[in-house]
N, C-alpha and C positions, 0 to 999 in steps of 0.2 A: 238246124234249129237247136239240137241238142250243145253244138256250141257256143251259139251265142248266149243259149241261158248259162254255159259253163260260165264264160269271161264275164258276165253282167251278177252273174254272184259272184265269182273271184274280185270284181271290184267291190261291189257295197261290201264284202265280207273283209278288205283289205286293211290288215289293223288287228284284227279279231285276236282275241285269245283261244285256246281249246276251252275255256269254262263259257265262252258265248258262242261255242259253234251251234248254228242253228240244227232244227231238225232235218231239214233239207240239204246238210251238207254233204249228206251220201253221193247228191247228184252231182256234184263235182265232177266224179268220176264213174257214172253209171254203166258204162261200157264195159267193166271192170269189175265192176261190185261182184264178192263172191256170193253164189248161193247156196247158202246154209241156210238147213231149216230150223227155225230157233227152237228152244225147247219152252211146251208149254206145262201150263197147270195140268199136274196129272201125268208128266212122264216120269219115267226112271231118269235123275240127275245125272249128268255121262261124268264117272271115274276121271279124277284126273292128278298124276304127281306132277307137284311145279316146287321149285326150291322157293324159301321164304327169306324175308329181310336176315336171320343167322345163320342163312347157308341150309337148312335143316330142309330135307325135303318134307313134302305136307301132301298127304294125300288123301280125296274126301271122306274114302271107306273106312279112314283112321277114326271118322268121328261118327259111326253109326252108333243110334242109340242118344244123339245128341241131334238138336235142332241144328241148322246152320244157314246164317245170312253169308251170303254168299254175293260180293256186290261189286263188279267190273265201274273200273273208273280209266279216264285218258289217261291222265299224267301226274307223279309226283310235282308238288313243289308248286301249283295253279292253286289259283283263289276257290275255283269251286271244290276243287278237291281236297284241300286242306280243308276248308267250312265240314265237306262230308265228313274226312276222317274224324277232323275235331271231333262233332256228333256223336260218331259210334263209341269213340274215347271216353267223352262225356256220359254216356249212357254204358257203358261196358259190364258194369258193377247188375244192371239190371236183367241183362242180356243172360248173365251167368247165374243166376238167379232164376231163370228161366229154363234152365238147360241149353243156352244154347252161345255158338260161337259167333264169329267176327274171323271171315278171312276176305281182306280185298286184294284184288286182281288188277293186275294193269300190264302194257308189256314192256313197263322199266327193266332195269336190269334190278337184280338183286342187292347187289352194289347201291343204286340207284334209292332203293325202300330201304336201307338201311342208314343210310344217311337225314333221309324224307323223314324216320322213325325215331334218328335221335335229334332232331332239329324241331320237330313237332312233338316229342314224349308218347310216341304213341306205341301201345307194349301189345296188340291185336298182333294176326300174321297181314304180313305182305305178300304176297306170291309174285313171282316173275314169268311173264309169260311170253320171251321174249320172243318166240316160233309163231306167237297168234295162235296155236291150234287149241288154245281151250276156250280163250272168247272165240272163235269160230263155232265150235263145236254148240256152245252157248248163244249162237247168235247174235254176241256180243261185236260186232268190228263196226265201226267207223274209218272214215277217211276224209281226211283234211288237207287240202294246200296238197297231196299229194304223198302222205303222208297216214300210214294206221295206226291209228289207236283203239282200245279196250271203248265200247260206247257206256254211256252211262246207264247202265242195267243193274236190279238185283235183283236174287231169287232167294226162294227161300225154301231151305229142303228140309222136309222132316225126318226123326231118327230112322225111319226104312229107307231110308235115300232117296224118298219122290219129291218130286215138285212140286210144292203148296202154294203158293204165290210170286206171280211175278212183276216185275214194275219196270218198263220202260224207259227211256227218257225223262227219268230221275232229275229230279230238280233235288241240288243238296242240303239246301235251308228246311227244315223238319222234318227230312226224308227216315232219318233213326227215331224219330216220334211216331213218324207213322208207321214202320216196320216193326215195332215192340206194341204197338195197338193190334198190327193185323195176326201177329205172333201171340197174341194172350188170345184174341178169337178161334186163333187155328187150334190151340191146345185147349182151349174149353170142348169145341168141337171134337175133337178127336178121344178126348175124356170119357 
């Protein structure tokens, strides 16, 4: 049974981009799926060095004392993910304003976000993650066509490095509107 739903979503999904992969697309390969327990509201954020779009490695404990979106995406160079990065771009000035950073995640190469970064102007960090093991760790994996990617997750860690909020299955059209709203509540709250 589990393969006929595989092939009867492998067809209708035939065509698809990674920025329309359904949310159902984990089942593809459900036999397989790793499990990791994601991290929720209220954990300790798990430490991680990943190198950025200039080589430089980045790692989260560098920025305690700062807020930090923290936002796993599939793939450079996809309509939905460029719209995201746009966003955070677009909003960045506000972001820092607030105390707080912009590093996304994906498991391009670094190579890969440096090219993504000067084709789109976007001066945030990029991480490469290309092992999977911090979108694991994050509960962040997807898998497509056979194929893993970063899912579209953020979180949002406060300066003691916990997890303040987190948002699933990220849709990228106002997603940095609505992460600088939940961000001005977290920090009144915490006030």
């Amino acid at each position: 049974m589990k393969s006929l739903l595989a092939v009867l979503l492998c067809l209708l999904c035939s065509g698809c981009s990674l920025d329309t992969v359904p949310s159902w697309a984990f089942l593809l390969n459900a036999d397989t799926a790793e499990t990791t327990k994601a991290v929720a509201e209220g954990d300790a954020a798990p430490n991680f060095t990943l190198p950025s779009q200039d080589g430089s490695s980045i790692s989260l404990d560098q920025y305690r004392g700062k807020w930090v979106v923290l936002y796993f995406y599939p793939k450079d160079f996809t309509q939905g993910c460029t719209i995201e990065a746009h966003n955070f771009q677009r909003d960045e000035a506000q972001y820092q304003a607030k105390n707080a950073v912009i590093l996304g995640v994906s498991l391009d190469s670094s190579d890969s976000h440096k090219q993504f970064c000067a084709k789109e102007g976007l001066n945030f960090k990029l991480l490469s993650d290309e092992s999977a093991r911090v979108a694991s760790q994050y509960g962040s994996i997807a898998e497509f066509q056979g194929k893993k990617y970063a899912a579209r997750n953020t979180f949002i860690v406060d300066p003691d490095g916990v997890v303040r909020k987190t948002y699933r299955e990220v849709k990228p059209e106002g997603h940095s509107q609505e992460v600088l709203g939940e961000l001005t509540y977290l920090q009144r709250a915490k006030a």
